[in-house]
C-alpha positions as CSV (number, residue, x, y, z in Angstrom):
1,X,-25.4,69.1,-1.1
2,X,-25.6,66.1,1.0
3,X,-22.8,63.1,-0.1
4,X,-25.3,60.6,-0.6
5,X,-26.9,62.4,-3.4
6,X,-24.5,61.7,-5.9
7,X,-23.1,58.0,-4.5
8,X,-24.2,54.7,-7.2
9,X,-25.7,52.2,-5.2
10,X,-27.6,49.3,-7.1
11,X,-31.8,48.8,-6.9
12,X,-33.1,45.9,-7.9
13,X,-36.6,45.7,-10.4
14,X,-39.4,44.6,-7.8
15,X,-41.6,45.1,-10.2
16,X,-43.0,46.6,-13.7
17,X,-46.2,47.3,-15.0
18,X,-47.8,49.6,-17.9
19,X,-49.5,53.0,-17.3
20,X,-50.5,53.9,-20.7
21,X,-49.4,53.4,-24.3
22,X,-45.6,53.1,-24.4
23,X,-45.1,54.3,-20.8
24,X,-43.6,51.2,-18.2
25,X,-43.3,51.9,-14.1
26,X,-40.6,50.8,-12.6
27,X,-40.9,50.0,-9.1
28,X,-37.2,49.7,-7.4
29,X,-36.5,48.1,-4.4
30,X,-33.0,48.8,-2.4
31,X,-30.6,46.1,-3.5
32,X,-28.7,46.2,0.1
33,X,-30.5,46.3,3.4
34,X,-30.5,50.3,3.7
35,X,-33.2,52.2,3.2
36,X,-33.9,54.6,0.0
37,X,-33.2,58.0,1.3
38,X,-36.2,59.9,1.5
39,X,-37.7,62.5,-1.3
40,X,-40.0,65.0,-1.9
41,X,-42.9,65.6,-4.9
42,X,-40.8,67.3,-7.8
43,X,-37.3,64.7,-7.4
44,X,-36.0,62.7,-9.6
45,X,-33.2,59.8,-10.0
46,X,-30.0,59.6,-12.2
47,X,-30.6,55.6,-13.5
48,X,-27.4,54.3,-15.6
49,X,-29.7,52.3,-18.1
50,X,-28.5,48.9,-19.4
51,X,-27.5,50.9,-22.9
52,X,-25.0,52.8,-20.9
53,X,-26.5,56.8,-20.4
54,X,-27.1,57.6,-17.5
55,X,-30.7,59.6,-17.7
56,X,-32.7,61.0,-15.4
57,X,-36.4,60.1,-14.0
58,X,-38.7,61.6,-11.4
59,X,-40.0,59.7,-8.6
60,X,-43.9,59.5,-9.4
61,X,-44.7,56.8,-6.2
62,X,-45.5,57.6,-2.6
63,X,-42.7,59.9,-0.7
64,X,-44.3,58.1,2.3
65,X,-42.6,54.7,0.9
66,X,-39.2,54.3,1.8
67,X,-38.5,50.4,1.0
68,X,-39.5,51.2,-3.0
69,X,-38.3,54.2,-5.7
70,X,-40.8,54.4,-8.3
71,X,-40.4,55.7,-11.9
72,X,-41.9,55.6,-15.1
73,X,-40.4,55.6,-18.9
74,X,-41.7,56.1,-22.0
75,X,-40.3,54.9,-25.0
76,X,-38.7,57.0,-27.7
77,X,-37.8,55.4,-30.3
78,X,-35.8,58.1,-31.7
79,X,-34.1,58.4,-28.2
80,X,-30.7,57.8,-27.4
81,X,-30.9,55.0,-26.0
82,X,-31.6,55.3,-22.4
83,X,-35.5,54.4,-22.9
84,X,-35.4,51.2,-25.6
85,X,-32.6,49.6,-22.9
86,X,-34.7,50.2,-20.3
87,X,-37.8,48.8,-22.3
88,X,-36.3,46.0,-24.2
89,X,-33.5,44.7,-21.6
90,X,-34.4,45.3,-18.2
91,X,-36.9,42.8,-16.6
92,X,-38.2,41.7,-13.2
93,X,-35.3,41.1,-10.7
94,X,-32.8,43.5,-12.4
95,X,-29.9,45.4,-10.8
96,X,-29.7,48.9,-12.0
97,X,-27.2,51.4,-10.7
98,X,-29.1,54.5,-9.7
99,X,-27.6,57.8,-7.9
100,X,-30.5,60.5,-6.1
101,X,-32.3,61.6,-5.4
102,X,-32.0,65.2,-6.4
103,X,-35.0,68.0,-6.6
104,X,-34.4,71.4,-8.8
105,X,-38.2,71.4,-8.9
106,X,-39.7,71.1,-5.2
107,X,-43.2,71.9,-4.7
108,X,-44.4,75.3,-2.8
109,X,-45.3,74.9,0.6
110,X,-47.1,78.4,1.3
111,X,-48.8,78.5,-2.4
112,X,-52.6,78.5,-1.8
113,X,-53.1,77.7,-5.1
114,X,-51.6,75.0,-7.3
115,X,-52.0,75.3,-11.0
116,X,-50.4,72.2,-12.9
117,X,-49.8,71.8,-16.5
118,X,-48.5,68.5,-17.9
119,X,-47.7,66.9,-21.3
120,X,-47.1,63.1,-22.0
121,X,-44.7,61.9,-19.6
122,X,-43.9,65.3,-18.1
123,X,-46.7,64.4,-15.8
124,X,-44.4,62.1,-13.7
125,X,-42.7,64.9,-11.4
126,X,-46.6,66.5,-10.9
127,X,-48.2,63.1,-10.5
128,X,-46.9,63.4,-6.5
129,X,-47.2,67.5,-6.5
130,X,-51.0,66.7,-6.8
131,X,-51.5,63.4,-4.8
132,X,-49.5,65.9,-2.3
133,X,-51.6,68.9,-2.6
134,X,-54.9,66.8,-2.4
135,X,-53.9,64.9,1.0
136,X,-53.0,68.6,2.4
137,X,-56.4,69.9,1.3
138,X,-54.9,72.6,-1.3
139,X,-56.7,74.0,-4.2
140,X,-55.2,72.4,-7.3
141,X,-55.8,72.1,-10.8
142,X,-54.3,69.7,-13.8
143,X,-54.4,71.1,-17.4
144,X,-53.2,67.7,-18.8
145,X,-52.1,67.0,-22.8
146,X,-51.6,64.0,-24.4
147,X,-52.4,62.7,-27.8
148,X,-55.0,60.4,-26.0
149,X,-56.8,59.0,-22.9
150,X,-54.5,55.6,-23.6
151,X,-51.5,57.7,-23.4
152,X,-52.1,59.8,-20.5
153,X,-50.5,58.0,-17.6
154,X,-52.3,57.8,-14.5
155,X,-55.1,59.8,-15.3
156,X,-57.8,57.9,-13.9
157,X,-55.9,57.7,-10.8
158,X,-55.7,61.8,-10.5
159,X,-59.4,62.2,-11.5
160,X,-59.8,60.4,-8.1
161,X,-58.3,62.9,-5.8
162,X,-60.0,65.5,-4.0
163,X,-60.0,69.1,-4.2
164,X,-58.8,69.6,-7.5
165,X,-59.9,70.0,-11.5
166,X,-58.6,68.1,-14.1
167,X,-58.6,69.9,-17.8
168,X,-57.9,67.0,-20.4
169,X,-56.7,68.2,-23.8
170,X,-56.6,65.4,-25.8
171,X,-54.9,65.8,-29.1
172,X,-52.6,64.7,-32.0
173,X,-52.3,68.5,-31.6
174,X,-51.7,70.7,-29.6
175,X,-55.0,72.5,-28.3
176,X,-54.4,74.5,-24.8
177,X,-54.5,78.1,-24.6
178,X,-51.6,78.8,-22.5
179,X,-52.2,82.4,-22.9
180,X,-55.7,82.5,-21.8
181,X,-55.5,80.2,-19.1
182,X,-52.9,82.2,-17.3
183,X,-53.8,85.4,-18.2
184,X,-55.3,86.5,-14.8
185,X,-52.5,86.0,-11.9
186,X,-54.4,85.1,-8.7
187,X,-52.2,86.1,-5.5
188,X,-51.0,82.9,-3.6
189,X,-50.7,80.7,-6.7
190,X,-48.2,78.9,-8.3
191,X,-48.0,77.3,-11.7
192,X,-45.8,73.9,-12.3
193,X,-44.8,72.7,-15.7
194,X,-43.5,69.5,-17.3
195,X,-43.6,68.4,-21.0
196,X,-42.6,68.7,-24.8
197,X,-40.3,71.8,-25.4
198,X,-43.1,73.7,-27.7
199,X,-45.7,73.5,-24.7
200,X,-43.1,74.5,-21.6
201,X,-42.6,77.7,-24.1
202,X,-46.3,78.0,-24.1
203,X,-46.3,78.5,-20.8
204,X,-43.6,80.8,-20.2
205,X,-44.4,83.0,-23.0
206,X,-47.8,83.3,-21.1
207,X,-46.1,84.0,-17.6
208,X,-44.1,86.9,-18.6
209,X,-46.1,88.8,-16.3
210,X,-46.3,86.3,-13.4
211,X,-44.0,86.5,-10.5
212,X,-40.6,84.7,-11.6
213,X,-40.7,82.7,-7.9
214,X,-44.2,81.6,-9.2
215,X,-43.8,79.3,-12.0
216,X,-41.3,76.5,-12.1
217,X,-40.7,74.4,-15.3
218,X,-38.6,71.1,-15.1
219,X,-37.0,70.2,-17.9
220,X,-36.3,67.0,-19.7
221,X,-33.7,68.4,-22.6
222,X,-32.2,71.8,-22.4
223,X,-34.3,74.5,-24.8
224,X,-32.7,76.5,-27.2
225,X,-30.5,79.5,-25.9
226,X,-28.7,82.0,-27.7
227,X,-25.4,82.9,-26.0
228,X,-22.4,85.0,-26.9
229,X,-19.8,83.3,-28.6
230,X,-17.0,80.7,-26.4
231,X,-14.0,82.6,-25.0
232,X,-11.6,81.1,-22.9
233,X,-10.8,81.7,-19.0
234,X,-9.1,80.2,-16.2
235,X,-10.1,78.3,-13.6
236,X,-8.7,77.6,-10.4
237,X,-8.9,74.8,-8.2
238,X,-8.7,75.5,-4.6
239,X,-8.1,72.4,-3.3
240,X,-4.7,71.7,-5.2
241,X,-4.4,75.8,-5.8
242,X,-3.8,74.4,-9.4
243,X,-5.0,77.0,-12.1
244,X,-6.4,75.6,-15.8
245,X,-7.2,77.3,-19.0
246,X,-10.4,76.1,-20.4
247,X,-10.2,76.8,-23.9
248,X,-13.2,78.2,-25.8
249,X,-13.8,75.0,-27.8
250,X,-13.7,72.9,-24.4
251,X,-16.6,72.8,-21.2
252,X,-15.0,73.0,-17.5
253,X,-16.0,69.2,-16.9
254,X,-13.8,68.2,-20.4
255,X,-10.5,69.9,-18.9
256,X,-11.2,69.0,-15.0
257,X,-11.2,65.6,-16.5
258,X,-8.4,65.4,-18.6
259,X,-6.5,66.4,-15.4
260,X,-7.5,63.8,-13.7
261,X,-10.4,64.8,-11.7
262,X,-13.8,63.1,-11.2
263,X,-16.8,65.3,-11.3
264,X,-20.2,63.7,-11.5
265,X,-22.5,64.1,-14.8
266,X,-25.0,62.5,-16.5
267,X,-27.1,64.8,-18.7
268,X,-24.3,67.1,-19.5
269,X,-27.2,69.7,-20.9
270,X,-27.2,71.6,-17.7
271,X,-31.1,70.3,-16.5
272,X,-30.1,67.3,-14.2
273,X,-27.9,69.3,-11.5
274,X,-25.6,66.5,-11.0
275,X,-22.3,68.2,-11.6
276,X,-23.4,70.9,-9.8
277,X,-19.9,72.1,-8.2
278,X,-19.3,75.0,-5.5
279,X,-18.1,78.6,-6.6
280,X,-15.6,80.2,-4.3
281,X,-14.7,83.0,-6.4
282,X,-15.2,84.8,-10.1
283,X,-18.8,85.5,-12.0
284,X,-20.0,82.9,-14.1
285,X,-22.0,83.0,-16.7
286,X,-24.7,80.4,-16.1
287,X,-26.1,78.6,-19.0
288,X,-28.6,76.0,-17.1
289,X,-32.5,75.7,-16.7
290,X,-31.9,74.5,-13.2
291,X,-30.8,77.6,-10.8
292,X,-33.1,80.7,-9.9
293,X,-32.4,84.2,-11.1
294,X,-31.7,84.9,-7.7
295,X,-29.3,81.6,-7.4
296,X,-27.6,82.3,-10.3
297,X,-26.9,86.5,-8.9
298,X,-25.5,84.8,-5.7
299,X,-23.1,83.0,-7.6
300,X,-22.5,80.6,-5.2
301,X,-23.1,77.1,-7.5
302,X,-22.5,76.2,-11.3
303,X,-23.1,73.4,-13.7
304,X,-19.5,73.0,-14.6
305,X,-21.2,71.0,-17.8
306,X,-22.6,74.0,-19.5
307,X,-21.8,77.2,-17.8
308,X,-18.9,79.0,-18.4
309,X,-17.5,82.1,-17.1
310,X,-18.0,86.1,-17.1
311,X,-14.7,86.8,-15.2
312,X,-11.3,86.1,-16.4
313,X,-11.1,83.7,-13.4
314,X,-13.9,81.1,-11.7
315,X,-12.2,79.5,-8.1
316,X,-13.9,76.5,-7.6
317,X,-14.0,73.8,-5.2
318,X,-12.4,71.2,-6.8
């Protein structure tokens, strides 16, 4: 993982504007005279909002950009936190501290094919999937939900681009057929996902029969899991050589920190991939949305926030 991913550096607020009903853009500028670090359709930024959380936001400008990060918020009410700060307190000419970018959710190069399906503000990481697919002249499509037009952010602007099909469902409810729409599995295609919990099981309920390296979901909150009961295991760090017992009541990140050693978070739900840490020895038993079947069988990473471990022993590069 390159260093720079996870260093703070400040971005100031060049600008903000609406893009649909509760939903601001952020337009950040690099507070310091070094450039943003590039990024790819599908990444996203951990933002420490003026609340405190830190929370995490995909990049929905132009990649091509590199003087301005853009991103876009919507405001929960019911939320934590992170979204009123960052729509009641933060205005024109702010300094926010921002770490990224990261991407768990890059877009396919080879697909032929590029079926997209958005709800609300999960259409922030596709928004540049499709303004990427249409400038390479790939077959795309856009099933996009929302309760309305007004709340569909920029929807107009992807009705614009060529060689794709937009599908609106517009709805207090929800109205796509998941199942029917993704019944047939044309070779070469991929299917991307981004939205509310009950449609991102939709969709995977419907592409039990797809290819697993196929169809990629990004999540905003982690879903609901079932998972054997908390034992406790050691784990040692090979750095020091030091060995720790994380208790089954306790995560890795708790007891690394109470021994004095800083690891990165900020979602602590396992679907951000910053405290993604190095394994050098042991099985784990990965709980996050963010690693690959095959990723997670290789054993070679872990999200020391959720995952814990299958072997009495996890060596980890700490």
């Amino acid at each position: 993982m390159p260093p720079d991913e996870k260093e703070v550096r400040l971005a100031r607020v060049a600008a903000i504007r609406p893009v649909a009903t509760d939903i601001l853009c952020y337009d950040l500028a690099p507070g310091d005279r070094r450039p943003f670090a590039p990024w790819e359709p599908g990444a996203h930024l951990d933002v420490h909002t003026p609340g405190g959380p830190v929370r995490q936001y995909s990049l929905c400008g132009d990649p091509r950009e590199p003087t301005r990060y853009t991103i876009a918020v919507k405001h929960e009410p019911e939320s934590r936190g992170g979204s009123r700060s960052m729509h009641g307190s933060v205005e024109v000419g702010a300094a926010l501290g921002i770490s990224g970018p990261r991407n768990h959710f890059p877009l396919s190069k080879s697909a032929r094919r590029l079926v997209f399906i958005a709800g609300g503000i999960g259409i922030t990481p596709i928004y540049p999937m499709i303004q990427a697919a249409a400038a390479e002249g790939r077959e795309w499509s856009l099933a996009y939900c929302a309760r309305s037009e007004a709340h569909a952010a920029f929807y107009r602007d992807i009705r614009g681009l060529p060689g794709g099909r937009v599908m609106a469902y517009f709805s207090e409810k929800p109205t796509l057929d998941a199942g029917a729409m993704l019944y047939e599995v044309p070779e070469g295609t991929h299917v991307y996902c981004c939205g509310p919990q009950g449609l991102m099981k939709a969709v995977a309920d419907a592409t039990t029969h797809w290819p697993g390296t196929c169809v990629h979901f990004e999540y905003f909150s982690a879903p609901a899991a079932s998972w054997p009961p908390n034992r406790a295991f050691e784990i040692e760090l090979s750095r020091s050589g030091e060995v720790l017992t994380v208790p089954a009541d306790k995560t890795i990140l708790q007891v690394v920190r109470e021994h004095g050693i800083d690891v990165h978070s900020a979602c602590e739900e396992g679907v951000c991939g910053t405290c993604e840490t190095r394994m050098l020895g042991g099985q784990a038993e990965h709980r996050d949305v963010l690693l690959s079947p095959r990723e997670k069988e290789l054993n070679c990473t872990m999200m020391v926030c959720v995952s814990r471990a299958k072997s009495p022993r996890l060596v980890l590069d700490l």
